[in-house]
Backbone as a ProteinNet text record, in pm:
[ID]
protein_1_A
[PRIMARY]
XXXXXXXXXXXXXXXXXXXXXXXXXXXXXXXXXXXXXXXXXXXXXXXXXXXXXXXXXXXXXXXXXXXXXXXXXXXXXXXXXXXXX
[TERTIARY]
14861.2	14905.1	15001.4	15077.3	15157.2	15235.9	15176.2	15202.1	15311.9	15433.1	15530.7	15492.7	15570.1	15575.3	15693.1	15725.6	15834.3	15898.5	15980	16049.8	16088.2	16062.8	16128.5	16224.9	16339.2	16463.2	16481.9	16523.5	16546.9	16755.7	16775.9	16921	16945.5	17041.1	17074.8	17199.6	17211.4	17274.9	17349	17358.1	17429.4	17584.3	17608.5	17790.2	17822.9	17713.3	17750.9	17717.4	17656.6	17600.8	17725.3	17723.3	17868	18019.8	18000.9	18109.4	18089.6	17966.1	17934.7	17944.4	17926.3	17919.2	18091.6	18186.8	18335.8	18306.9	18196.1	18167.8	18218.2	18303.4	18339.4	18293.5	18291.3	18195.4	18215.6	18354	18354	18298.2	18255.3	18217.6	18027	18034.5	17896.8	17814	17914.8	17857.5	17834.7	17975.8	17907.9	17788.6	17795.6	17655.1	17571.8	17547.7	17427.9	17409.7	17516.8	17522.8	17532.9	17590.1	17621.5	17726.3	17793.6	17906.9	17926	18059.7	18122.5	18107.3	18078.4	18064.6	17924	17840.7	17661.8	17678.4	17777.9	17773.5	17827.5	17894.7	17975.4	17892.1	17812.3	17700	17562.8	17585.9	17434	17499.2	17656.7	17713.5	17742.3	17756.4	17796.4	17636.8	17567.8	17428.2	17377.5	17362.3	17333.2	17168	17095.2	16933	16904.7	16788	16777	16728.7	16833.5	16824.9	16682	16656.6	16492.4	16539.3	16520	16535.2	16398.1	16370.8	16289.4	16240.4	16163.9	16176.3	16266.9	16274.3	16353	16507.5	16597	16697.7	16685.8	16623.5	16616.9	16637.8	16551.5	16515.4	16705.8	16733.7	16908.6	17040.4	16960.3	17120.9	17061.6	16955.3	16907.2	16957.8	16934.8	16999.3	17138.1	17205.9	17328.7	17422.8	17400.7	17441.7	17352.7	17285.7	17190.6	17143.7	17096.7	16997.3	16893.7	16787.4	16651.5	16674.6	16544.9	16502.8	16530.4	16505	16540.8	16702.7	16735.9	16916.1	16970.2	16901.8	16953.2	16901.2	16783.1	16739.1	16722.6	16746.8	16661.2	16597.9	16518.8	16419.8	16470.8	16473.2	16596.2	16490.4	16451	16321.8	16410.4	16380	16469.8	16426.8	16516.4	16430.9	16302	16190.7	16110.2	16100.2	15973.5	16008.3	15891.9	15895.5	15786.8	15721.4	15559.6	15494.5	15409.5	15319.4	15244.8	15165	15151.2	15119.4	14984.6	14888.1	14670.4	14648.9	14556.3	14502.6	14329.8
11615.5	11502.8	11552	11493.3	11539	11458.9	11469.9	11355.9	11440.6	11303	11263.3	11227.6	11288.8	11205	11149.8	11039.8	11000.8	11034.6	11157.3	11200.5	11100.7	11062.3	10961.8	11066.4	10948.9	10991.3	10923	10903.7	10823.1	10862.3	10713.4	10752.3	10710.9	10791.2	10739.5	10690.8	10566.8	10464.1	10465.5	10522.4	10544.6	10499.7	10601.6	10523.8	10378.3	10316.4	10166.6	10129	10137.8	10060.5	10049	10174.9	10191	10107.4	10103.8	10020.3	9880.9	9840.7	9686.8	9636.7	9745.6	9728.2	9742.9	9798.8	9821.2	9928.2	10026.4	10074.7	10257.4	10324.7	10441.4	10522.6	10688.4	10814	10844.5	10787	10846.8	10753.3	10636.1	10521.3	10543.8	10570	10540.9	10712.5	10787.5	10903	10883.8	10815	10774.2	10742.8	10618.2	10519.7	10643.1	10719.5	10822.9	10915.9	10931.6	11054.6	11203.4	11172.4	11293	11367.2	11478.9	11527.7	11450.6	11409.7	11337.1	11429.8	11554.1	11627.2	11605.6	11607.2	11553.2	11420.2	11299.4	11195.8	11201.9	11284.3	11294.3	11374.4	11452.4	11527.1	11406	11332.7	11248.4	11124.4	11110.7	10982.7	11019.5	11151.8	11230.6	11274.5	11280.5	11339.6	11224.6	11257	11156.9	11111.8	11204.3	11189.1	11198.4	11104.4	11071	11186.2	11267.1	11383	11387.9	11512	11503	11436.2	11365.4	11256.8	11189.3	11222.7	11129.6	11027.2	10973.1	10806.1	10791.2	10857.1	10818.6	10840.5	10897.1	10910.6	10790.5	10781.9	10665	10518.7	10493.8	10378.8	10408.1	10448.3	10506.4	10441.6	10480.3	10459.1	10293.9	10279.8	10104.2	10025.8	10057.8	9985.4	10020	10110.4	10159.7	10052	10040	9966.1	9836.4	9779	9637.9	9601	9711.4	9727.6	9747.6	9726.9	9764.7	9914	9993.3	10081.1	10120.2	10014.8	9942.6	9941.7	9916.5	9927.8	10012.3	10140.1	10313	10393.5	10352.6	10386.4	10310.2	10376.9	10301.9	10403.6	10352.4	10435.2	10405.3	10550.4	10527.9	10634.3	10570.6	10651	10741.8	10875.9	10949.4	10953.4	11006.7	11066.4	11104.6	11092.4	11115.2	11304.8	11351.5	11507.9	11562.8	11608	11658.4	11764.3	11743.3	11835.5	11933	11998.1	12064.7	11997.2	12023.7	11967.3	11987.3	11939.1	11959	11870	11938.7	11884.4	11866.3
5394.1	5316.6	5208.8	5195.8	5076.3	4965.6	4886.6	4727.8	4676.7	4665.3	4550.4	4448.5	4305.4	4217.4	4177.9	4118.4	4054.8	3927.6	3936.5	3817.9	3686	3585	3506.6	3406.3	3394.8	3326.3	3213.9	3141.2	2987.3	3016.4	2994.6	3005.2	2840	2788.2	2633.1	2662.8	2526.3	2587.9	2453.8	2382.2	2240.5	2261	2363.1	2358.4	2374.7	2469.3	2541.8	2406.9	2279	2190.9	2083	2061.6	2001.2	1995.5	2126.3	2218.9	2198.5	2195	2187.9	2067.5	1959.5	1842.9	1804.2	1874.4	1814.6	1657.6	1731.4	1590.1	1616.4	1581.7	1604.4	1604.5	1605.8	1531.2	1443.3	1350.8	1202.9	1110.6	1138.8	1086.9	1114.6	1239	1241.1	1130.7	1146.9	1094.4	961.5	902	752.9	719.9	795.7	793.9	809.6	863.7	875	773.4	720.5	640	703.8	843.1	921	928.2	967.9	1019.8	1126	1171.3	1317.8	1443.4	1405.2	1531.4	1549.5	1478.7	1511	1597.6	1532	1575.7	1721.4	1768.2	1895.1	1975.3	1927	2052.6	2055.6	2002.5	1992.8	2081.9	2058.1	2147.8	2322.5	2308.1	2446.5	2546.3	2506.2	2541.7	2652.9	2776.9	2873	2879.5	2857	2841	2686.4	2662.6	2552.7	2454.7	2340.1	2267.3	2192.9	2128.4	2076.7	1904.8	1846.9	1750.7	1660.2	1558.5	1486.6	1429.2	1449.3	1379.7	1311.7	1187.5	1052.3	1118	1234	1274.6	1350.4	1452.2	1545.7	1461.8	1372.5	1240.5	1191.2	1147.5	1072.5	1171.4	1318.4	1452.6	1424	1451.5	1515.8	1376.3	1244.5	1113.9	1122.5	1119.5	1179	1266.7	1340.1	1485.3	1519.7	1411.7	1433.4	1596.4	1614.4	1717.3	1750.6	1861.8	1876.1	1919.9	1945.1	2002.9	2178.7	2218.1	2375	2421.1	2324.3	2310.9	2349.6	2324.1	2313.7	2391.2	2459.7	2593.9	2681.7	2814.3	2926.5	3039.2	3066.7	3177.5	3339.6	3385.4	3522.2	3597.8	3698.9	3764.4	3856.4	3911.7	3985.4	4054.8	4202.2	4344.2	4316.8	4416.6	4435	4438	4387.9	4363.8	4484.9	4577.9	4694.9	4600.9	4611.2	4573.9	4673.5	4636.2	4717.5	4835.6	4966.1	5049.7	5060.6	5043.6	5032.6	5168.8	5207.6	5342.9	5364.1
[MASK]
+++++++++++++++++++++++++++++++++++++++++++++++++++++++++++++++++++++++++++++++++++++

């Protein structure tokens, strides 16, 4: 017998938000109190970066968005595991 599991992915969605918002990286970096190059590896990053409430709470007041906004869950191929009989 042999069990799959389903890999889960978190896609970050920072740029599309950005975009929806007409809100830039030197603008949004202000709003953060960041360098624009922080803001451009956090807008470029395809899986969702490691981030803390109080950052997460900052982009979502930032960009008048939810949490949900900036991720989404994208299930991947199935991953073959060990075969038990």
């Amino acid at each position: 017998m042999t069990i799959t599991l389903e890999k889960p992915l978190i896609k970050w969605r920072l740029a599309e938000v950005m975009a929806r918002q007409r809100m830039g990286g030197r603008e949004l970096a202000k709003a953060l109190g960041l360098h624009e190059t922080s803001v451009s590896r956090l807008r470029n990053a395809e899986t969702m970066p490691r981030i803390d409430g109080e950052q997460l709470n900052a982009l979502c007041r930032a960009l008048q968005c939810k949490p949900g906004d900036l991720i989404q869950y994208v299930p991947d191929a199935p991953i073959p595991t060990a075969t038990t009989e």
